[in-house]
KOLVOTI-371174 format. One record per residue: residue in one letter; x, y, z of N, C-alpha, C in turn. Coordinates in steps of 0.001 Angstrom, whole numbers, plus 500000, padded with zeros to 6 digits. Example, Ala and Ser with C-alpha at 12.3 -4.5 7.8 and 13.67 -1.06 7.14 Angstrom:
REM KOLVOTI-371174
A513190494310507800512300495500507800513200496700507800
S512850497750507080513670498940507140512900500030507870
***
This chain:
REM KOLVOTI-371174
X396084099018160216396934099196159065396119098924157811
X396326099745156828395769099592155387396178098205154769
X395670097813153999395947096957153155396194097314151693
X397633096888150981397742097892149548396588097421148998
X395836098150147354395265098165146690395474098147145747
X395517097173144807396072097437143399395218098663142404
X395710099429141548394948100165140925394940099486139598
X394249099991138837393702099562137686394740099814136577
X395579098602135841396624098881134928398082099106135382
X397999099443137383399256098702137542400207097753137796
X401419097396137968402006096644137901401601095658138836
X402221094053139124401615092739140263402326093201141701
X403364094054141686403448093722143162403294095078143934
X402322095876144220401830097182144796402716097353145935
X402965098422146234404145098865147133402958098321148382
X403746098446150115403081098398150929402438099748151604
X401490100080151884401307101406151995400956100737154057
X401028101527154838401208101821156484400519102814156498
X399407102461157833398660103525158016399415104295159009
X399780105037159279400187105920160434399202107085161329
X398282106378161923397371107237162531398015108303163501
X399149107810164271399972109157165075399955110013164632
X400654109750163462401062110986162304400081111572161501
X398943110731161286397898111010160548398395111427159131
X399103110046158675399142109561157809399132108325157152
X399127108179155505399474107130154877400685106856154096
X401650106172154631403143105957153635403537104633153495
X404619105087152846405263103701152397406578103280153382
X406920102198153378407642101589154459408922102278154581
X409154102979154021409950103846154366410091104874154708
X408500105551154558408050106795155313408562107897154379
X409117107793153136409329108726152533408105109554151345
X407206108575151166405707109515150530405208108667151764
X404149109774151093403156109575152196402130110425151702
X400394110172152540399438111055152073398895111582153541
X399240112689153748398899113332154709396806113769154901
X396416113479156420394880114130156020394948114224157734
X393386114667158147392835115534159223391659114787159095
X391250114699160405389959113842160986388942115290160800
X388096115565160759387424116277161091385565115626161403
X384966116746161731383225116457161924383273115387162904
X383884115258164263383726114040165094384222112970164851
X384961113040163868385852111565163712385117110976161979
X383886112030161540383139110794160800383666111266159007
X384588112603159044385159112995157702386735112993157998
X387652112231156690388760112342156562388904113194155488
X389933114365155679390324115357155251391807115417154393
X391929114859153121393027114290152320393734115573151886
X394666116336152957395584116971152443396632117268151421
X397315116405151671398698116627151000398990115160150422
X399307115132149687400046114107149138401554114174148508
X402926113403148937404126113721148592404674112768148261
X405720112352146988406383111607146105407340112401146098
X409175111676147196409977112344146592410475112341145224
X411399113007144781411699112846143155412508111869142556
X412839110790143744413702109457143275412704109148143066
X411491108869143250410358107939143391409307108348142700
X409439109033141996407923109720141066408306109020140000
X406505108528139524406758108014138211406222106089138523
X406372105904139837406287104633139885405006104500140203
X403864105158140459402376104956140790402267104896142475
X403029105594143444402882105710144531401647106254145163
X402148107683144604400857108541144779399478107977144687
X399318107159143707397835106327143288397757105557144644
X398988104888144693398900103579145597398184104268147011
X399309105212147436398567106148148929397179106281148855
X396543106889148000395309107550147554394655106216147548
X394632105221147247393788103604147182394047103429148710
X394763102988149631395063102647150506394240103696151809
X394399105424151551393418105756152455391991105472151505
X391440105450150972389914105610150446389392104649151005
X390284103344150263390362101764151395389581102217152753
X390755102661153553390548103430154934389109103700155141
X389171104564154444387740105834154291386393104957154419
X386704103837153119385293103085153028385205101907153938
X386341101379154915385697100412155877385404101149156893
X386125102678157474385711103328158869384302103964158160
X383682104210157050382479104870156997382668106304157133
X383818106606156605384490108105156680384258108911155220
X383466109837155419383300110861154293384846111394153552
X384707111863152283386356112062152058385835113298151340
X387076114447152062387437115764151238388433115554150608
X388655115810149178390077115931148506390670116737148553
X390913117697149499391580118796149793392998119038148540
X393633117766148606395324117674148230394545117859146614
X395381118736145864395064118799144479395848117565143654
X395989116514143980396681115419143138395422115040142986
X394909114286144665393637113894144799392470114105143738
X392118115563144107391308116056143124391295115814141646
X392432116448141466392949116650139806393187115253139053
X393677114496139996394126113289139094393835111892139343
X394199111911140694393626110147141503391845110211140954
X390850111268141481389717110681141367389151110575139403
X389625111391139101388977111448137580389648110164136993
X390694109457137702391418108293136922390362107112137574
X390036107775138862389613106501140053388300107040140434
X386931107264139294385979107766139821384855106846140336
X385117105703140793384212104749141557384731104783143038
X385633106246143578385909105909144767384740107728145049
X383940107964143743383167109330144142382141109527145255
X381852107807145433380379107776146523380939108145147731
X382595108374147895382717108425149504382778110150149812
X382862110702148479383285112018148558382044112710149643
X383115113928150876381263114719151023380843115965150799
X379720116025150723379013116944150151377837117674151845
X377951118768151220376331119138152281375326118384152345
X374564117839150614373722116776150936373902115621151701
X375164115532151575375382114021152821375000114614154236
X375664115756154495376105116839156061375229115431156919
X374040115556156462372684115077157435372819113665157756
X373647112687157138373843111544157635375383111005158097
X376474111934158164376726111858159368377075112089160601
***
């Protein structure tokens, strides 16, 4: 299981984020967001699909929270990260660009 992550400028008590590897996902205890991804390359790249905030719940920094909670993930398994999900891309990393070293690239391909 993940451990939440506070992000930078939000509030003291960070939602709990649950890893759900069955599902191959990350949500909140109620399973209603969540950040969906895909193992790929042998287990050694996580593949950050989708990310979902229903519309009672947007607005409160969830989405961030998911997105901290797998990277979390990402950087203790030693897991390369695609941002597939355009939140990811577009918004979590340019807000959160000290999580860029996990991103992969071809130049990485070779190590792992």
């Amino acid at each position: 299981m993940a451990t939440p992550n506070p992000i930078a400028g939000s509030g003291t008590n960070p939602p709990k984020i649950i890893w759900n590897d069955a599902q191959r996902r990350f949500e909140t205890e109620d399973k209603k967001a969540y950040l969906q991804y895909v193992i790929k390359n042998q287990g050694k790249v996580i593949d950050m699909i989708h990310t979902f905030v229903p519309s009672s719940k947007r607005g409160l920094g969830l989405a961030s929270h998911l997105c901290a909670a797998a990277f979390n993930h990402a950087a203790a398994h030693s897991l390369a990260v695609v941002p597939s999900c355009s939140y990811i891309s577009d918004t979590f990393l340019p807000r959160n660009p000290t999580w860029n070293h996990l991103l992969y690239s071809e130049d990485k391909k070779s190590n792992l």
